[in-house]
Structures are given as C-alpha cells and as structure tokens.
MIMARMI-991230 format. One record per residue (C-alpha): x, y, z; residue in one letter. Coordinates in steps of 0.25 Angstrom, whole numbers, plus 5000, padded with zeros to 4 digits. Each point is the difference from the previous one (the first is absolute). Layout:
<rs>
XYZA
...
</rs>
This chain:
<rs>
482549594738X
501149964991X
501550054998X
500250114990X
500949964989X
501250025000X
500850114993X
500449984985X
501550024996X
499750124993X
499550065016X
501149925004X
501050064992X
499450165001X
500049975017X
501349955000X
500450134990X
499350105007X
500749945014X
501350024994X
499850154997X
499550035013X
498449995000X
499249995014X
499249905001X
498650084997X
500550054986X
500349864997X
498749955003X
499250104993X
500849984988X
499949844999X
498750015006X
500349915010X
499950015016X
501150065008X
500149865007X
500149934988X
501150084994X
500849975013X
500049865002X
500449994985X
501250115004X
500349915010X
500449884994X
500050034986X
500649854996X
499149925007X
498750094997X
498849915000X
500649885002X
499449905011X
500849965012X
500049865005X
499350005012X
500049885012X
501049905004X
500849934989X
499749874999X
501349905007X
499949914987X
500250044987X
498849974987X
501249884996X
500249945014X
498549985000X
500149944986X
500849905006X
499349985011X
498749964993X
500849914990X
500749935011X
498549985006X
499349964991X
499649865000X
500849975013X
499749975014X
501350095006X
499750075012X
500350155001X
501549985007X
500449904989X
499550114989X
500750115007X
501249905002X
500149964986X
500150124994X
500850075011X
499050135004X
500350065012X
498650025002X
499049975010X
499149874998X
498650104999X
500750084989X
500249874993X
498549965002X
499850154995X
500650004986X
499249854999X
498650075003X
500350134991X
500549884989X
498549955000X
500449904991X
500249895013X
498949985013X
500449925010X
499149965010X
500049965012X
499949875006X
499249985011X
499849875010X
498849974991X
500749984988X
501349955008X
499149885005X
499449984988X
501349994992X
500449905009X
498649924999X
500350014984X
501549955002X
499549895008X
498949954991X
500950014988X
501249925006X
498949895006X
499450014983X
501549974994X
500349895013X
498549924996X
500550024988X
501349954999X
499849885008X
498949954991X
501050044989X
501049915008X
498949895001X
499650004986X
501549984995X
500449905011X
498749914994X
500550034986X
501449975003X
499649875010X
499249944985X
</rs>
C-alpha cells in the first residue's frame, strides 16, 4: 500500500492556524480531513515537512574526486596507490577501486598466470621477429653497401 499524499499548502496553512489558536489535535483532523498522525508529524517540523532525509553513510569522496579519478585512469596503467598519490586522497585503495567500478566507464581485468605467460611468449616472439629481421636488414645493406 502506498503513502497518502501529502498535505497541500492550503491544509498546511489552516493546521498551522488552527495550532496557533489553540486547536487539539482531533479538531484539526476533522477539519483538514486528515489523520491525527498526519497532522502531527507536519506540527512537528513544519519547515522540513515532506522532505526526504538522506539516509546511509556518506560517501568518503565527493561526485569531483571521482571525476578526477576516472580522468586520471583512463587510458593508464597506474596502480591504485599511484592514483590516490596523485591526486592526494586520503582514502583507502578499495575506495579508489570503488568510485573506478561505479564510473563504469573503465574494466580492468585481472591478469592471470595464463595471460602473464603468454604476454611473455608474445614478447618473446615479437623481439626474435624484429631481431631475424634486422639482421637480414643488416645483411641486405652490407651486400648493397659491399657493390
């Protein structure tokens, strides 16, 4: 079941009124046409009637520090220290992972001994490619130079 609406600023106005001049609770209600509870959790804090209160922790950084964290990320291999380094946050390293998840902008994976071992194979195989290479490069340009 859903929450009644809340009062207008005409009800508003005549519970504040009728308050004023002294009127219970009961008289109130039957005039507004509102229940008892109602009219006294807007007697109660009149000002901040129907306004929502934050709930739950805040967060440690604020909506810019993430900004900067996913502009200073982006397109880098920075671990998480030299992020928080960088831009001097006195936060933990998990926090800084955080505010990089809720971005969703970045994915990082992680790299396992599989791909580890296989970077290095590719490493490998690329340096013997360019060394073959430049030694029949060298070969070629001796015999050209040698003519």
């Amino acid at each position: 079941m859903g929450r009644a609406p809340l009062h207008t600023v005409a009800e508003q106005v005549h519970t504040s009124v009728m308050h004023q001049l002294g009127s219970s609770l009961h008289m109130i209600s039957r005039y507004v046409k509102k229940t008892r509870s109602a009219i006294r959790s807007y007697l109660n804090n009149p000002l901040y009637y129907g306004k929502k209160k934050s709930t739950g922790r805040p967060r440690e950084v604020t909506s810019r520090d993430e900004r900067n964290i996913i502009r200073v990320v982006s397109n880098s291999p920075k671990s998480l220290n030299d992020i928080r380094a960088e831009l001097n946050l006195s936060v933990c390293k998990q926090t800084v992972h955080n505010a990089i998840t809720r971005g969703g902008t970045i994915v990082r994976h992680n790299v396992t001994r599989n791909h580890m071992k296989r970077r290095s194979q590719l490493v490998h195989h690329e340096t013997l490619c360019l060394l073959s290479n430049s030694v029949e490069w060298s070969s070629a340009h001796d015999e050209i130079i040698n003519k």
